[in-house]
C-alpha positions, 0 to 999 in steps of 0.5 A, spaced: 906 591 496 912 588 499 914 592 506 923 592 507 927 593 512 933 597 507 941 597 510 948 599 508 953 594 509 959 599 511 964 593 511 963 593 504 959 597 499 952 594 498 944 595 497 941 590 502 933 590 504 930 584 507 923 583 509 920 576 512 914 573 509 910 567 513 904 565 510 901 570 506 903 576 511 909 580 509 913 583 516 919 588 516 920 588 523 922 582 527 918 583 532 912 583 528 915 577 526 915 573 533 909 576 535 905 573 529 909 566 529 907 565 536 900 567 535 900 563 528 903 557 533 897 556 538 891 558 532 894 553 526 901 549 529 904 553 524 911 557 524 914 556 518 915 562 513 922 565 509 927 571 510 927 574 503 934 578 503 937 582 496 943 585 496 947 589 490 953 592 490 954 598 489 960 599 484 965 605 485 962 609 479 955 609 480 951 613 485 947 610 491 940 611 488 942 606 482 943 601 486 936 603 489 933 603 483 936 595 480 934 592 487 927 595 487 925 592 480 928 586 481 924 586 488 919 587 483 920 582 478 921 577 483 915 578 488 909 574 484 915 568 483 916 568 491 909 566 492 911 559 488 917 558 494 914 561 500 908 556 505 902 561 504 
């Protein structure tokens, strides 16, 4: 289960969610994220991990849900293949 972090860019109109994926672990908040790199830190010697950032536009004549829908199956389609790029 992918947990994100959804934004609405108001200088432009996008779909954004992010979320942070280190070593097997998915983080939407970024403090969750520093308190497990420094906790991984002193345990493993390891930090590394990824920022994972999707964003569509939102066109002039579609609605905000049909935004939400696209990035949510792209989020999908692509969560086994980020495991291929992402250190676990």
């Amino acid at each position: 289960m992918i947990i994100f972090r959804r934004s609405i860019l108001h200088f432009q109109v996008d779909w954004v969610y992010y979320w942070f994926q280190q070593q097997g672990e998915t983080y939407s908040s970024e403090y969750e994220l520093k308190f497990s790199m420094f906790k991984r830190s002193l345990m493993y010697n390891r930090t590394d991990g990824a920022l994972v950032r999707l964003v569509t536009l939102i066109s002039p004549d579609e609605e905000e849900i049909d935004a939400e829908r696209r990035l949510n199956e792209f989020a999908k389609q692509i969560s086994g293949v980020l495991t291929d790029y992402v250190p676990n």
